[in-house]
C-alpha positions as CSV (number, residue, x, y, z in Angstrom):
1,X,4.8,-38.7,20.1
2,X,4.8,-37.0,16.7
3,X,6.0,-33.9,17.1
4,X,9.1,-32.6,15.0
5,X,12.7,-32.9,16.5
6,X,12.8,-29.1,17.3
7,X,8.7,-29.2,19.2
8,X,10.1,-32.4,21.0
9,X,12.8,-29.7,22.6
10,X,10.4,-27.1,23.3
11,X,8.9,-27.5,27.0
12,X,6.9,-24.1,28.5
13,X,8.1,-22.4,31.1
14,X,5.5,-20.3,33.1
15,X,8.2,-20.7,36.1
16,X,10.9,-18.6,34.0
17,X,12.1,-15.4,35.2
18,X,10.1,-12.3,34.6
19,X,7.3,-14.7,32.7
20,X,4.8,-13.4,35.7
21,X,5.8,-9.5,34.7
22,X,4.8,-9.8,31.3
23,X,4.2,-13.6,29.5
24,X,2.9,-12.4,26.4
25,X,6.2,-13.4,24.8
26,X,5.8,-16.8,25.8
27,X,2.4,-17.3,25.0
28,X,3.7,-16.2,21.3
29,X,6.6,-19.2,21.4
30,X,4.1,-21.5,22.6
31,X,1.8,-20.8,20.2
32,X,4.3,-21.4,17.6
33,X,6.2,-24.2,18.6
34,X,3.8,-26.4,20.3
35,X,0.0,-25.1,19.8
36,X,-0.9,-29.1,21.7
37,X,1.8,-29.2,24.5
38,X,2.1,-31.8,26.9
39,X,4.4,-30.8,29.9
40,X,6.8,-32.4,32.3
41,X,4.1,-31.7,35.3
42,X,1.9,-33.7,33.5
43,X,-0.7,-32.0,31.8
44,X,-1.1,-30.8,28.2
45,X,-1.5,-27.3,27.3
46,X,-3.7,-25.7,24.2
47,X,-2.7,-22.1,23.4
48,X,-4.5,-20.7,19.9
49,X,-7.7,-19.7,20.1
50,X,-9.7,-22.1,17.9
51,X,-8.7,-24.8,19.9
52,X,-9.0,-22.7,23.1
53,X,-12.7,-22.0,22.3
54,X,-13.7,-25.3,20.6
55,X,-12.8,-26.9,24.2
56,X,-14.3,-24.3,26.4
57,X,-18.2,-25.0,24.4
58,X,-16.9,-29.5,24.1
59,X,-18.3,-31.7,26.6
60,X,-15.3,-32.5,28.2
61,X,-15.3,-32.5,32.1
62,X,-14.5,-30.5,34.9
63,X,-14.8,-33.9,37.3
64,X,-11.4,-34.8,38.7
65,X,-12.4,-38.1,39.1
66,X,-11.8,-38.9,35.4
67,X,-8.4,-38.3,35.9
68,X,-6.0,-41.0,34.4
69,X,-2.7,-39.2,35.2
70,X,-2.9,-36.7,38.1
71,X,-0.4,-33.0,37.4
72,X,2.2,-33.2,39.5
73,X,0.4,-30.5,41.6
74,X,-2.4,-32.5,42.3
75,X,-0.5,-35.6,43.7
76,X,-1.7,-35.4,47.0
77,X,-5.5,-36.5,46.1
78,X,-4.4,-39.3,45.4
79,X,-4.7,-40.3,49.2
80,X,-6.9,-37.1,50.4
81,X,-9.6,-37.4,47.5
82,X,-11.6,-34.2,47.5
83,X,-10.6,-33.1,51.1
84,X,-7.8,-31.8,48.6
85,X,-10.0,-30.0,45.9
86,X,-11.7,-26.6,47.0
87,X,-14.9,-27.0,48.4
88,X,-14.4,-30.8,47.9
89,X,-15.5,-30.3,44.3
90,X,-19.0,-29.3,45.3
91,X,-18.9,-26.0,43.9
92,X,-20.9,-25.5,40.2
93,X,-17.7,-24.7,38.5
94,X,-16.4,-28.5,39.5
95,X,-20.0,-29.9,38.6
96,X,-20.6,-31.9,35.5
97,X,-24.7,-32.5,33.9
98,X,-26.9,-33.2,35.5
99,X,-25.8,-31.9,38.7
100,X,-23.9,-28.6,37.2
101,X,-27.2,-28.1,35.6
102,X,-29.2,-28.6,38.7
103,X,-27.0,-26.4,40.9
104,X,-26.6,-23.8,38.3
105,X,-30.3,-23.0,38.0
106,X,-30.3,-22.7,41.4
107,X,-27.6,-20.1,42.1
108,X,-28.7,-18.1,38.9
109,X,-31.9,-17.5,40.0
110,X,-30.6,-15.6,43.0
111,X,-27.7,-14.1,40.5
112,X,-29.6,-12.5,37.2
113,X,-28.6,-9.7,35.2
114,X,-31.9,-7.7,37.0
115,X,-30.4,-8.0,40.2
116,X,-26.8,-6.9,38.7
117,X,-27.8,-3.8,36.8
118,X,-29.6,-2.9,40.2
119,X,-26.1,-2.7,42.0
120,X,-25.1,0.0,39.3
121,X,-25.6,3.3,41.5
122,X,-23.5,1.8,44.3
123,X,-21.1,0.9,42.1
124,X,-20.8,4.0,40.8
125,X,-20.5,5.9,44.8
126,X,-17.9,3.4,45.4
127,X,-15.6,4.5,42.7
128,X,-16.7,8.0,42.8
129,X,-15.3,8.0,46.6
130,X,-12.5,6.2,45.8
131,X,-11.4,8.7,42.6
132,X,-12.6,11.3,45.3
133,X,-9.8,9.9,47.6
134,X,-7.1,9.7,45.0
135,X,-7.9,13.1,43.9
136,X,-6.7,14.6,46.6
137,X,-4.0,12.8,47.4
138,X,-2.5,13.5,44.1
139,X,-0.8,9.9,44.1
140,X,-2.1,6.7,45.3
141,X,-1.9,2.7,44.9
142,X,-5.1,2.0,42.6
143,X,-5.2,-1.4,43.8
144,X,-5.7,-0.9,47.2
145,X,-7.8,2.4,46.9
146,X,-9.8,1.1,44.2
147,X,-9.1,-2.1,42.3
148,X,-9.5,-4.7,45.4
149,X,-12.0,-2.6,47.6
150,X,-14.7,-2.1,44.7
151,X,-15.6,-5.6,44.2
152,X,-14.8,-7.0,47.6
153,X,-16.9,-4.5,48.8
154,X,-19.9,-5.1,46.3
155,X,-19.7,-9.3,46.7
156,X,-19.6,-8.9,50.5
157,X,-22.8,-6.6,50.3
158,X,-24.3,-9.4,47.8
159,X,-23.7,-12.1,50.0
160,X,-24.3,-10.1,53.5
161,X,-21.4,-11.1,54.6
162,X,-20.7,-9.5,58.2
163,X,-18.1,-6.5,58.0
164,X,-16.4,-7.8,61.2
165,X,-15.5,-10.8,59.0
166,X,-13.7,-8.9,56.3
167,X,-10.1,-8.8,57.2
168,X,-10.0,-12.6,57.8
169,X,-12.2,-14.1,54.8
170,X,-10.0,-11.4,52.5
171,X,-6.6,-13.2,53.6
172,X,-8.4,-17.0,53.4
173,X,-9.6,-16.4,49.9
174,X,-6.3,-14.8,49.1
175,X,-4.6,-18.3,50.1
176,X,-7.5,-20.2,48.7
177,X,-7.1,-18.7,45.2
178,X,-3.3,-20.0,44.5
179,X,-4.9,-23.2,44.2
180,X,-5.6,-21.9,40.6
181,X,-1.6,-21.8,40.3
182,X,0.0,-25.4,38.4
183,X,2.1,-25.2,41.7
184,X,3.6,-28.3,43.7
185,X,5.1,-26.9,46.4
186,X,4.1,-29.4,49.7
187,X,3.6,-26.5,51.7
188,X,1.6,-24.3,50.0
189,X,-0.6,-27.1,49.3
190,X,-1.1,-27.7,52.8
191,X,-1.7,-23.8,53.8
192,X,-4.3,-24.1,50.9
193,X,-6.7,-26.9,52.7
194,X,-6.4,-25.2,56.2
195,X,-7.9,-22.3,54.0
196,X,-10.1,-24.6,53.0
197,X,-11.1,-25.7,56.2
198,X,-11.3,-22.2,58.0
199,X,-13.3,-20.7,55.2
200,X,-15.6,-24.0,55.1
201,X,-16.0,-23.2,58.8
202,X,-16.8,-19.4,58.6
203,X,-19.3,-20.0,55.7
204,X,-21.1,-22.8,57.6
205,X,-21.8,-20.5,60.4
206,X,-23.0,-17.8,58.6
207,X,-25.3,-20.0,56.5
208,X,-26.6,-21.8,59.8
209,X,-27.3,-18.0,61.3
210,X,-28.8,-16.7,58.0
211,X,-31.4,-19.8,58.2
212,X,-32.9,-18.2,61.0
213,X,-32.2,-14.5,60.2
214,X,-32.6,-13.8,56.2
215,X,-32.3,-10.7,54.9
216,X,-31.8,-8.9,51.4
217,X,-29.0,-10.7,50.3
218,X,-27.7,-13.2,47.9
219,X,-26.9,-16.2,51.0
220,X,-30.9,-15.5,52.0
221,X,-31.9,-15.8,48.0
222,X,-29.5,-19.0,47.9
223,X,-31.3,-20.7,50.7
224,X,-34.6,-19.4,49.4
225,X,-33.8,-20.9,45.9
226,X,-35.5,-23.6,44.7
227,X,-35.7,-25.0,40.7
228,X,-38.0,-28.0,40.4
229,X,-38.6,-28.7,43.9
230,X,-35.1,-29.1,44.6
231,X,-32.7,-27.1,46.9
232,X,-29.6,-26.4,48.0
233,X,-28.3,-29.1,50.4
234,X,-25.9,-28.1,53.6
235,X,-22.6,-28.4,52.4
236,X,-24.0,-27.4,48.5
237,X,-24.9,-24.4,49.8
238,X,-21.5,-23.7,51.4
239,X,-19.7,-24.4,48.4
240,X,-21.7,-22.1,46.3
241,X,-21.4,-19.3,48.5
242,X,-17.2,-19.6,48.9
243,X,-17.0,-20.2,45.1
244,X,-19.3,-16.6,44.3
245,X,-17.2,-15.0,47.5
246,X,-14.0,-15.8,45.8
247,X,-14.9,-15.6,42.3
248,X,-16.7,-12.1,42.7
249,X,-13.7,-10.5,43.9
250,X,-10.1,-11.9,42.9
251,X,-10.4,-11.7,39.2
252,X,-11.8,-8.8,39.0
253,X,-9.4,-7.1,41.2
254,X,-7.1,-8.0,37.9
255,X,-9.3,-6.7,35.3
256,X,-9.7,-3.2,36.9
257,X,-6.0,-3.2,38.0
258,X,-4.8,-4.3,34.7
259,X,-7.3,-2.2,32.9
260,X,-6.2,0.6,33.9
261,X,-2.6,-0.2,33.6
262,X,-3.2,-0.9,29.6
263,X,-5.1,2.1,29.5
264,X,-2.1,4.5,31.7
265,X,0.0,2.8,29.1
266,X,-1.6,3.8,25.6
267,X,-3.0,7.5,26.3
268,X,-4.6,7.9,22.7
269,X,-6.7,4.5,23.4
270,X,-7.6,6.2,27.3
271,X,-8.0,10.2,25.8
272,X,-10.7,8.0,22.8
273,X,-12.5,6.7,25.8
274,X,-12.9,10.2,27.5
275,X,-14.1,11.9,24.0
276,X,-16.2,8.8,23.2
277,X,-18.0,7.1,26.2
278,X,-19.8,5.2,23.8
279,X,-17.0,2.9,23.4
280,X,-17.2,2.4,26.8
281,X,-18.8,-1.8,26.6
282,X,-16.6,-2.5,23.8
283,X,-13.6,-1.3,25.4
284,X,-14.2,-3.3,28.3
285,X,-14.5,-6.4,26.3
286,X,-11.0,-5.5,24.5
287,X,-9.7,-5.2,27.9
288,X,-10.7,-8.5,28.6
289,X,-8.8,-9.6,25.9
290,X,-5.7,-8.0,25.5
291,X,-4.8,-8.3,29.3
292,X,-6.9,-11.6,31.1
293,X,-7.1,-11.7,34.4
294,X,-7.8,-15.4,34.6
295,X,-4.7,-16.9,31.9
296,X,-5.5,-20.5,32.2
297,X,-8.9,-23.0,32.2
298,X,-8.7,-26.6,32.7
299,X,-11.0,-29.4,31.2
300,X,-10.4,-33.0,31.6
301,X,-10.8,-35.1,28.6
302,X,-13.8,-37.7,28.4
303,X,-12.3,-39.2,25.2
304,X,-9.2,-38.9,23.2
305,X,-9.0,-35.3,21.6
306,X,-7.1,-34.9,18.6
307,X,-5.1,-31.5,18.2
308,X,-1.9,-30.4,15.6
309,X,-0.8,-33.9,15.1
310,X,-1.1,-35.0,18.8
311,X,-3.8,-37.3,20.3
312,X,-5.0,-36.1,23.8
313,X,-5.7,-39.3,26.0
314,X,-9.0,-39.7,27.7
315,X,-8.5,-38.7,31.4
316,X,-5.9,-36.2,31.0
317,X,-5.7,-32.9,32.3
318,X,-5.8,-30.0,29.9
319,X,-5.2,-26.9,30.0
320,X,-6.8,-24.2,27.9
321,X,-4.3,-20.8,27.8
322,X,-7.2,-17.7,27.6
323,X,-4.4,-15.1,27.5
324,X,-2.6,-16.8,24.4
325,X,-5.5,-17.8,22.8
326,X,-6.8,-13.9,23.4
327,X,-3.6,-12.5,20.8
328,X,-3.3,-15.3,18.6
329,X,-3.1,-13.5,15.4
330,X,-4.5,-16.5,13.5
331,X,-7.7,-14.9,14.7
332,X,-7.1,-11.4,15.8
333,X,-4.8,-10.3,13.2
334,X,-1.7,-8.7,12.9
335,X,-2.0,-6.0,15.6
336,X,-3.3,-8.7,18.1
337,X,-0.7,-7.6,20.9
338,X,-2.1,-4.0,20.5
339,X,-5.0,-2.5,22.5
340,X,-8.0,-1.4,20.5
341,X,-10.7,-0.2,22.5
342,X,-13.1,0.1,18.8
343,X,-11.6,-3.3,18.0
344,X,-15.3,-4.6,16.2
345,X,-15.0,-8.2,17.6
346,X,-13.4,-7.8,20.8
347,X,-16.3,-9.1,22.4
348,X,-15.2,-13.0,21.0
349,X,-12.7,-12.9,23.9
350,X,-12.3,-16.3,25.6
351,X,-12.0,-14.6,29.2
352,X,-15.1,-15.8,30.7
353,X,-15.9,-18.9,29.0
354,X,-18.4,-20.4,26.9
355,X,-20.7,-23.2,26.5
356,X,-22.4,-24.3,30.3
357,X,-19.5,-23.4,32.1
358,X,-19.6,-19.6,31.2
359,X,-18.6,-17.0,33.9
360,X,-21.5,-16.6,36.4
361,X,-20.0,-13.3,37.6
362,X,-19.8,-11.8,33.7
363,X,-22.3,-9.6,34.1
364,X,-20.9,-8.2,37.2
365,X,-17.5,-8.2,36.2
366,X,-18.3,-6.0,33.1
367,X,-20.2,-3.6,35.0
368,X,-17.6,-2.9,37.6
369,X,-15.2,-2.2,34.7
370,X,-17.7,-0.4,32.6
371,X,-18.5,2.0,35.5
372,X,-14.9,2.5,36.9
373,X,-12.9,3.1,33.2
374,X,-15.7,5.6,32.5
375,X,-15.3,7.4,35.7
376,X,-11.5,7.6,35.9
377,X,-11.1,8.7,32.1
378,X,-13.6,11.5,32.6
379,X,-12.0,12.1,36.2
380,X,-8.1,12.8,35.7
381,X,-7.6,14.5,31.9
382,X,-3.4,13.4,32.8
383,X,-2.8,10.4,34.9
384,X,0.9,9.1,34.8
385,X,2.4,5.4,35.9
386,X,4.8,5.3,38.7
387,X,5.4,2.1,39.5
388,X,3.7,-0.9,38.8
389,X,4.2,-4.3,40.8
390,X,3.0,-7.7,39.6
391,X,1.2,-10.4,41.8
392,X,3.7,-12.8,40.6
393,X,1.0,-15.7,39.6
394,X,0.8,-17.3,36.6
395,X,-3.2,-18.0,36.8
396,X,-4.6,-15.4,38.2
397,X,-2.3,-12.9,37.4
398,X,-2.7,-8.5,37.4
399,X,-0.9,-6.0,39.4
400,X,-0.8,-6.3,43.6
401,X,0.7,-2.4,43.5
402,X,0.0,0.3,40.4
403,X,1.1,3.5,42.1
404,X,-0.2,6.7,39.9
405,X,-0.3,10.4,40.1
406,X,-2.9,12.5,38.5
407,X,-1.9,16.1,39.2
C-alpha cells in the first residue's frame, strides 16, 4: 500500500445512514481522500471522472471469470459458477470481443435509433394520459402514475410481452435488479437466483411460443436477427431478452423520477425549460449527470492498472462511481453539484457508458425523458414537492414515492 497515514483510515461507506437519501456528500469525501480505493468487501473503487471515463472506453473485462479475488458479495460463485451471475453471464452486457461483438450486432439490428424515434407518438399519449390523470387529481405519486408505468409500458410493447404477465415479471425484475447492489446478505442472494430461475422460465416460454407465432415486436426481430450468418442460440436469445426487459425499464424509472425531483427542486432551472423547449436534449443530458440513475459500473482488470499512487492487480474487481465522477469539479467546475439545464458540456456525462459497452437503451432512455420533462413543464405552470421517498439502493438508486400537487 502507498497511500498516506490519513487515506489508509479512510474506508467508504455506501452502507452509512442516510448515504441512500442523498450520497453526494460521500461521493465528495471519496473523491478527496481516496480517488483509487480498495474496500474491505474486496473491490476497488475509482470515483473522478477522468479515471471513471478512461476505464469505461479501456479494454478491461466484464468476464467474471478473470476474477482473482471474488467481492465479498459474489462468494457464492465460487461453488455455483454462473448459475449465480444473471442470465449465467450470457447477456451482451457480460460479453467480452468477440462474442459481445457478435451478440451485439445482433440485438442492435432489431434495437436502432429508427425503430426508437418511431415509438415517439406513443410515448407522448402515455404521458399525456398520465399528466391527464394527475391533473385531476390535483396530487398524486409520479412514480407510480408516471415514472415506472411509462417505460414498463413501452419495453413490454417492444418486446410483446403478454399483459397477463405484467404483474409477475414487474416483481421478478424488481428482485432481479438488487443484484446490481455490492450486497452480501445470504438471503437476498438466494431470492435473487430463484428470480433468476422464474424469469429464465417465463422468457423461455414466451420465446418458444413467439417461434411459431411472430409478430411486430422486438422478441420476433431478435429471433429474425441474423449478422453474418449467425443467430441467436436458445439460451442467448433468453438472455438478451431479460437483460433489454430489465434494462429498458428500472433505470429509467430513476431518471424520470429523479428528473423531476431535481427539476421540483430548482423552479428557475424547471420555469427556463417551460420558456425555452429548446433546451429540452441538453437538459436531459444535465439530468443525467447531476442525478444518475445507475451510480456504479464495474470492469474487471485484464492487467495491472495504475491509478493516484496505487497499482490495480490484474483480476480485480473495479468499480467505476458514475455519480461521483458526474460532479467532480476537476472536470465540471465549481458549481458541479448545481443543476444547469444550459450547462454547454453536459452531454460528457458518464451515465450510459462509453467505448463497446455503451448503453443499448440510450436512445430510448433520452426520449422518454425528453418527451415527459417537456410535457410536465408545459403542463403544471406551479407544481410543489410533498414528500419524496428514496428506494434505499446504492446502485440503482431514484425515488420509489415522489408525491406532488399541482393545483
Amino acid at each position: 500500500m502507498t497511500r498516506e497515514s490519513s487515506e489508509e483510515a479512510f474506508v467508504f461507506n455506501p452502507f452509512a445512514d442516510g448515504f441512500t437519501n442523498d450520497p453526494y456528500p460521500y461521493y465528495a469525501e471519496l473523491r478527496d481522500a481516496a480517488p483509487a480505493h480498495e474496500h474491505p468487501l474486496g473491490f476497488w473503487i475509482l470515483s473522478r471522472y477522468e479515471d471513471v471515463s478512461k476505464l469505461q472506453r479501456s479494454g478491461h473485462s466484464v468476464d467474471e471469470r478473470y476474477l482473482t479475488r471474488l467481492p465479498r458479495w459474489k462468494s457464492d460463485s465460487r461453488t455455483l459458477g454462473k448459475e449465480n451471475r444473471l442470465m449465467r453471464g450470457l447477456a451482451v452486457l457480460d460479453q467480452d470481443p468477440p462474442n459481445h461483438t457478435r451478440l451485439r450486432g445482433l440485438v442492435s439490428r432489431a434495437f436502432t435509433r429508427r425503430a426508437v424515434d418511431a415509438l415517439e407518438p406513443r410515448i407522448a399519449t402515455l404521458v399525456d394520459r398520465a399528466l391527464d390523470r394527475i391533473a385531476e387529481a390535483g396530487r398524486a405519486d409520479l412514480v407510480a402514475e408516471l415514472a415506472f408505468p411509462l417505460p414498463f409500458t413501452v419495453i413490454s410493447e417492444m418486446l410483446g410481452i403478454p399483459v397477463v404477465e405484467h404483474t409477475r415479471i414487474r416483481a421478478l425484475t424488481g428482485t432481479l435488479v438488487r443484484a446490481l447492489e455490492p450486497l452480501a446478505d445470504p438471503g437476498l442472494q438466494a431470492e435473487i437466483r430463484a428470480a433468476n430461475h422464474e424469469l429464465t422460465g417465463i422468457v423461455r416460454e414466451l420465446t418458444d411460443w413467439k417461434r411459431d407465432n411472430p409478430g411486430d415486436d422486438l422478441i420476433s426481430a431478435l429471433l429474425a436477427a441474423e449478422h453474418d450468418g449467425d443467430m441467436l442460440g436458445g439460451d442467448e436469445l433468453v438472455a438478451q431478452v431479460m437483460f433489454l426487459y430489465i434494462a429498458g425499464h428500472e433505470s429509467t424509472v430513476n431518471l424520470l423520477a429523479g428528473g423531476i425531483l431535481a427539476l421540483l427542486r430548482h423552479p428557475g432551472q424547471l420555469r427556463l425549460l417551460r420558456e425555452d423547449p429548446r433546451l429540452a436534449a441538453n437538459a436531459v443530458e444535465e439530468i443525467l449527470r447531476y442525478d444518475t440513475p445507475v451510480h456504479l459500473m464495474r470492469r474487471i482488470t485484464v492487467e495491472p492498472l495504475p491509478a493516484h499512487g496505487e497499482e490495480i492487480p490484474a483480476g480485480a474487481w473495479v468499480v467505476a462511481c458514475l455519480a461521483a465522477a458526474n460532479r467532480d469539479p476537476r472536470f465540471w467546475g465549481a458549481d458541479a453539484d448545481e443543476l444547469r439545464l444550459d450547462r454547454p458540456n453536459a452531454h460528457q456525462n458518464v451515465s450510459f457508458g462509453a467505448g463497446i459497452h455503451h448503453c443499448l437503451g440510450a436512445a430510448l432512455a433520452r426520449l422518454e425523458a425528453r418527451v415527459t420533462f417537456t410535457r410536465f413543464a408545459r403542463r403544471f405552470p406551479s407544481p410543489a414537492v410533498e414528500e419524496v421517498r428514496w428506494n434505499g439502493r446504492i446502485n440503482v438508486r431514484g425515488p420509489a414515492k415522489l408525491l406532488i400537487s399541482v393545483r
